[in-house]
N, C-alpha and C positions, 0 to 999 in steps of 0.2 A: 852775338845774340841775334832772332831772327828778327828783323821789324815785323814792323804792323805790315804791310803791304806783303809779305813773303806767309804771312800766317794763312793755312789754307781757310777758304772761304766760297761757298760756291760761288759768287761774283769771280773771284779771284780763280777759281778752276777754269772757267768758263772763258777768261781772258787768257789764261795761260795757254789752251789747248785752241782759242779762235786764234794765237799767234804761231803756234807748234804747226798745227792740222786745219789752216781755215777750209778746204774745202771735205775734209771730212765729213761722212754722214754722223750724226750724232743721235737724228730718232726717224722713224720711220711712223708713218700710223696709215697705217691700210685701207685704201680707199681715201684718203685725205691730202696724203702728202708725205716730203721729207722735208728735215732740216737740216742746214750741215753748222759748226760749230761758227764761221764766218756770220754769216746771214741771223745765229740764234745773239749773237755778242751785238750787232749793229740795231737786230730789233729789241733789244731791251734794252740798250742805251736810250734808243725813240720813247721806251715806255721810262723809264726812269727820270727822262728829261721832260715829258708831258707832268710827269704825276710832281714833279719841282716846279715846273711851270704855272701848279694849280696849290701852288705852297704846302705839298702833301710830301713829308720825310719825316724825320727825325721820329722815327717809334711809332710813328702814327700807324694805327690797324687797317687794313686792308683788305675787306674780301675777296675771296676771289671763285666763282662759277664758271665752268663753263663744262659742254658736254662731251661726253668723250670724245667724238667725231673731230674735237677742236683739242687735242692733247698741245698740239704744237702750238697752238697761240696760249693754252694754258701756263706751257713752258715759256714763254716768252714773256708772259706777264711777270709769274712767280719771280723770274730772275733780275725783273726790271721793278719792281717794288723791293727788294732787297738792295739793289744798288741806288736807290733812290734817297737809301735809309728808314728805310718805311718797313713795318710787321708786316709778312703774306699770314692771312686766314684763310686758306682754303676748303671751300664746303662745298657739299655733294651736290650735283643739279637736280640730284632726285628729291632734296631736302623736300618736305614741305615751306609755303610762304612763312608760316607763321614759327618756323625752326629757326629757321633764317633771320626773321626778326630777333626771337630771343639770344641767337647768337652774336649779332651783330650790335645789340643792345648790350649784352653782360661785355663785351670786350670794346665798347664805346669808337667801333668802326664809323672811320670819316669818311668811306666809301666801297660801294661792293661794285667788282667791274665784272661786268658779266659778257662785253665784247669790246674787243680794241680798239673798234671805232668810236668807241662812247671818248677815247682821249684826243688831248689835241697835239698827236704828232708830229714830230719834227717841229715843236714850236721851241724848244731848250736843249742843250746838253746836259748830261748827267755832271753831277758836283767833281767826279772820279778822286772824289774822298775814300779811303778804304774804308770796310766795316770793321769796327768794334767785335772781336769776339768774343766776346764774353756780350754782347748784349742781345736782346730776343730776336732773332731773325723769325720765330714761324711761330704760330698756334695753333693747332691741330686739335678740333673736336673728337672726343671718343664717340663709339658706336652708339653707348650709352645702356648698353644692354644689362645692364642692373641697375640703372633709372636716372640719370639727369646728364646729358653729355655734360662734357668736362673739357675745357680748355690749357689742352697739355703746351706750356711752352718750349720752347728751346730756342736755344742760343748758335753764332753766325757757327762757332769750334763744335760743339754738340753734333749738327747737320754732317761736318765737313768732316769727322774724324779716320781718321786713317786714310785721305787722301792726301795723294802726292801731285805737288806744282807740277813737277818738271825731273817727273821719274827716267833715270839714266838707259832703261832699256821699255820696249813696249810692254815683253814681259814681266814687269812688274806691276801692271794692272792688273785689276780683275776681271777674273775669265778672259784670260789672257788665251784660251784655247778656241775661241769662240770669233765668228764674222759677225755673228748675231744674236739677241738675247730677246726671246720674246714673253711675253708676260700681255694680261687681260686686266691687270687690275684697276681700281677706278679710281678717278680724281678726287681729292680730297679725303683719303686713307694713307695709314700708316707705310702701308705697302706699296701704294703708289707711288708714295713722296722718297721709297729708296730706291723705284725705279728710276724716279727723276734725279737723282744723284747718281745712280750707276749711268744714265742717259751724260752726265757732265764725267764723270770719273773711270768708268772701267774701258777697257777695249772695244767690246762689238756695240755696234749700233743697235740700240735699244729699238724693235719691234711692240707692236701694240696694236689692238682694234678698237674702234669705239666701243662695242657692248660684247661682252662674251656669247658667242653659241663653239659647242664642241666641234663641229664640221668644222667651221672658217677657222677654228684656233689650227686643228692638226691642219689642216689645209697652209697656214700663215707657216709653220713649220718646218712644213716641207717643201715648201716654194724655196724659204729663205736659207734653207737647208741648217738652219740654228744649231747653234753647240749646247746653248744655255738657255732650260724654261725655267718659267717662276710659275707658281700657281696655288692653288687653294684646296683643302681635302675636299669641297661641297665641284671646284671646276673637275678635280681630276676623277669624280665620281661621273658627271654626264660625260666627259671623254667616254673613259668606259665603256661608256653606254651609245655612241656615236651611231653612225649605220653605215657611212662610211671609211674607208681604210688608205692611208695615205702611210707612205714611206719615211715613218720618224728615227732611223740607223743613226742619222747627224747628231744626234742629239746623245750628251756628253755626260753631263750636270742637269739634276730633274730638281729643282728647288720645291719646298710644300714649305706653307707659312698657317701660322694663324691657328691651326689646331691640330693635333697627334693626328699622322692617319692610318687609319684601322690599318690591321692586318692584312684583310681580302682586296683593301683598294690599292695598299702598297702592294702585293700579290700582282694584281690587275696591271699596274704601271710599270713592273718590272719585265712582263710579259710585250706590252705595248711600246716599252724603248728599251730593246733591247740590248743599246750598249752603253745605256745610259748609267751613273750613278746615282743614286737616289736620297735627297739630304732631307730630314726634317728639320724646322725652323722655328726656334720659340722665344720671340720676346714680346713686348706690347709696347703701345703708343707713350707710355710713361717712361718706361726703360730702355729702348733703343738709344746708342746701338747697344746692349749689351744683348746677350743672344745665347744662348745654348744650340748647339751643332750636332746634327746624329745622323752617320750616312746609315739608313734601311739595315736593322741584324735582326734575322731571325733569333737570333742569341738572346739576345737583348728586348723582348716584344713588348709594344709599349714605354718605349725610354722615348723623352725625348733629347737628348745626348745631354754632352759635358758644355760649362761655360766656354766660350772663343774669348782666343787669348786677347789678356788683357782687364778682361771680366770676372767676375764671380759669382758661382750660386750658394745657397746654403737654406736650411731647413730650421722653422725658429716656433720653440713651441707659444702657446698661447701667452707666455710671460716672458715672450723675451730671449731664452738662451736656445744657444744651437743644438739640436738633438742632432744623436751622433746616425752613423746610416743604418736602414731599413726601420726608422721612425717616422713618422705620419707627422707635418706640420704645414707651418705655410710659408710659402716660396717667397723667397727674399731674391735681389740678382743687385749687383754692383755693374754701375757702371764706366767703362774703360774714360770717357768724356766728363766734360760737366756734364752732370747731370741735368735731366728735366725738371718741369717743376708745375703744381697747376698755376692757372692764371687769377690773380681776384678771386682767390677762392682759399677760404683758410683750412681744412683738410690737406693741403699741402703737407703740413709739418705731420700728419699722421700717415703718410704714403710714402715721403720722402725722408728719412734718414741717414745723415750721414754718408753720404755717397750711397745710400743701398734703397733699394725699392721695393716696397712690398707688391708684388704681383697678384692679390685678390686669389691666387691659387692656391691646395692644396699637394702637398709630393711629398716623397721622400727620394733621399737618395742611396745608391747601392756603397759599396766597397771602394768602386772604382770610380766614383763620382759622377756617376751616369743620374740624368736625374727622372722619376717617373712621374707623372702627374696623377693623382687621385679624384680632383672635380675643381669646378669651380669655387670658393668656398661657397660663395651665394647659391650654388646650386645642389649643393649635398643635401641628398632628401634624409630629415630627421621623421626615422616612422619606428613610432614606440619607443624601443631599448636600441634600435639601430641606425647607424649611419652612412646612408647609401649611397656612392658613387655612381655618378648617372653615366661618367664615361665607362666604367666600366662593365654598365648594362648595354649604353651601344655599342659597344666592342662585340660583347656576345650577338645583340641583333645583325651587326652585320657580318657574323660570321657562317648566317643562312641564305643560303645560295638566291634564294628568293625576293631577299631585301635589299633595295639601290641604295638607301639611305634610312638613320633611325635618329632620332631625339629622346630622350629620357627626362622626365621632369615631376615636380612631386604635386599631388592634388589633396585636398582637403580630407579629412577621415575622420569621421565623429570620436573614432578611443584613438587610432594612433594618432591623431594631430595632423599626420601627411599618411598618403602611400604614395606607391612608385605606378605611376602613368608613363606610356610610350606612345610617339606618331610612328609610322613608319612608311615609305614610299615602293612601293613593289614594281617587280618586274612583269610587262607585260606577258601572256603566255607565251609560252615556245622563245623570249628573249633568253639567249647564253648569257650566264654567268659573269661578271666581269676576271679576266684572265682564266677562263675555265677553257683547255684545248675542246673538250665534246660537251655534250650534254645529257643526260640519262634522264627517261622517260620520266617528268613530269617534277624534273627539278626545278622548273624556273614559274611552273603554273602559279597564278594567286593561291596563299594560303594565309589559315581563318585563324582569329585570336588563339584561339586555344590549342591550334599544331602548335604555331608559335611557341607559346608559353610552354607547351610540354619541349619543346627542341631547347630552349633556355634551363626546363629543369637538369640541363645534363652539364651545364658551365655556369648556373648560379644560385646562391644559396636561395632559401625559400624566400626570405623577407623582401630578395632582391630583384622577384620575377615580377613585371609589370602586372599589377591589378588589373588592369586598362589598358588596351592596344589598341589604335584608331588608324586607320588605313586613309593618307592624301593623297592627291596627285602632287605637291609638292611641299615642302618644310617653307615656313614665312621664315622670312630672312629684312633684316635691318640694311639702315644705306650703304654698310659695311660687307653685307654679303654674308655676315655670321646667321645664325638660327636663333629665331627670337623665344623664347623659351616663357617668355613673358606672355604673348601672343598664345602658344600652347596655355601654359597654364589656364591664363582667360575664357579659352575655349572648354573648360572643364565646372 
């Protein structure tokens, strides 16, 4: 039987691979610094023995800020309030004060560290009690993009799943093909926090900038000559749109997280890495790790793949039972782990079922268990007799060569209750195309509501053509980085 001390745990990854690789790089953050696995294992001991020092462990909540520029003392913290015994809450820096309050109030934090120095280190060592896993190591606020973040838990095995102590060859880690794995995403996201577990668990040393711009990413790329990006359908949109051109051949594995991406920008990104393969990525802050996997098929347009093994999806009509495939319901997904759970918050038992998690989405799936996404449910505009998929009007928007990015959302209507509103972000004149080789006279010019909507009449039904087109300079986006649809609405 394995002990407690053998059961993977990031503390326990962290110690195993500061013994295997101490002078391994483990993160890189550009313009800041590195850290190697030696130096990340001695400074979280200092912060685990400080926050003991200060009689702070056993479950006790923990914030944690800091801003990107500080990924590595981030990591340092995170890892040093788990071995301390102590919850990491890690929240945005972009938070507002008064977010921050309510968060650190609902989940009854004895402290938010927002710089290293604030501890008094080097005054204790850590307990080098193992963790419990089965007990909460993290709480991770949602975006909150359909209205109150939420305090998703999880547990030390939850975090840690499918990592190996003391894997028998190097190839058995992740992205095993890889020197380097870079990734922009922010601290205190879903997505950050499995960069900071591939930073303890996979092969290349995890790359990072503090704030995203398209130049300095491809730039970070190609210096480090990377095998493996991560990124976002909203990052790999201003890529696209870069000015200038930097040599991304190294690059192996093109990860996209967070939302389906359109046609034209996967198009675009298959053009710009061109030996790369191209994965979509779908799970959420509830459900992780469970995941559905789908490398780029023109075959296939719109899936976002099948559950990774270990997992499961399935489609559950409004009562309950499984509808069989190319039926419309809402997205269930099993997870491989304990499951997560919210924190202090009774809607738990409505989200959480039996190892399965309702995903607030709408899909169905095909034949072959490929699963396709329909909307958000929150976000499906009911107008009249119909019910409208807003992804599948931005699909159509940005399948006009003219438009960098679209949002679909429903606004008010005296007989139908809603219609269908769109934002959308254009290209400046004479801008190519994203992955277009030429340009033909006057494709990329700004064009007016109503081209638009007549180029949509040719891919959507009537009820489905935006009433209302409003032209930004840019889509609002939450601490998350997602499109606030909430934000649009309001502006109508």
């Amino acid at each position: 039987m394995r002990s407690a001390v053998e059961t993977p745990t990031l503390p326990a990854l962290l110690a195993a691979r500061a013994a295997a690789e101490p002078d391994r790089t483990a993160m890189i953050v550009h313009g800041a610094g590195e850290l190697t696995f030696a130096e990340w294992e001695e400074r979280s001991n200092a912060v685990a023995g400080a926050l003991l020092s200060m009689g702070l462990g056993g479950g006790e909540r923990i914030g944690l800020i800091f801003p990107g520029a500080r990924w590595i003392d981030y990591a340092i913290a995170f890892i040093g309030v788990l071995k301390a015994g102590a919850v990491a809450v890690p929240l945005s820096d972009r938070a507002p004060a008064a977010e921050v309050g309510r968060i650190a109030a609902h989940c009854s934090a004895s402290m938010v560290i927002r710089d290293l120095g604030e501890l008094p280190l080097g005054s204790a060592e850590p307990s080098g009690r193992p963790n419990d896993p089965h007990g909460i190591a993290q709480i991770l606020y949602t975006s909150g993009t359909t209205g109150t973040a939420k305090g998703v838990a999880a547990t030390h095995a939850n975090l840690a799943f499918g990592a190996l102590l003391r894997p028998r060859r190097p190839a058995m880690r992740p992205f095993a093909h890889s020197r380097h794995l870079v990734h922009a995403f922010p601290i205190g996201t879903n997505a950050g926090q499995m960069m900071l577990v591939n930073a303890l668990n996979a092969h290349p040393a995890v790359v990072t900038l503090p704030v995203f711009t398209p130049d300095r990413f491809a730039r970070l790329i190609a210096e480090h000559r990377a095998g493996t990006v991560f990124l976002v359908p909203a990052m790999a949109i201003e890529l696209l749109g870069r000015g200038e051109r930097h040599d991304l051949s190294s690059v192996l594995l093109l990860g996209s997280a967070a939302a389906p991406l359109p046609a034209a920008v996967a198009t675009g990104l298959a053009g710009m890495f061109p030996n790369a393969t191209i994965t979509n990525y779908y799970t959420s802050t509830e459900a992780a790790p469970a995941q559905t996997i789908m490398i780029v098929d023109p075959e296939r347009p719109g899936s976002v793949g099948r559950a990774a093994v270990g997992g499961a999806v399935r489609v559950v009509s409004p009562d309950g039972d499984v509808l069989p495939p190319g039926e419309t319901g809402e997205v269930w997904m099993r997870s491989p782990a304990a499951p997560r759970s919210y924190y202090n918050d009774p809607s738990t038992a409505s989200v959480f079922r039996d190892g399965w998690i309702r995903m607030g989405d709408l899909g169905r799936l095909d034949e072959d268990g490929y699963l396709y996404l329909v909307d958000r449910e929150s976000d499906v505009i009911k107008s009249g007799a119909f019910k409208v998929s807003t992804l599948k009007v931005e699909e159509a928007l940005h399948a006009h060569p003219a438009v960098v990015e679209a949002a679909a959302y429903g606004v008010p209507h005296p007989v139908l209750g809603a219609a269908v509103a769109a934002a959308v972000v254009l290209r400046a004149p004479g801008e190519r195309p994203a992955g277009a080789g030429g340009q033909r006279p006057g494709e990329a010019a700004p064009v007016s509501a109503p081209t638009l909507r007549a180029f949509l009449g040719e891919r959507l039904a009537r009820h489905e053509i935006p009433s209302e087109i409003v032209t930004m300079d840019a889509l609002p986006r939450n601490n998350g980085g997602k499109v606030d649809k909430r934000a649009l609405r309001a502006r109508a």
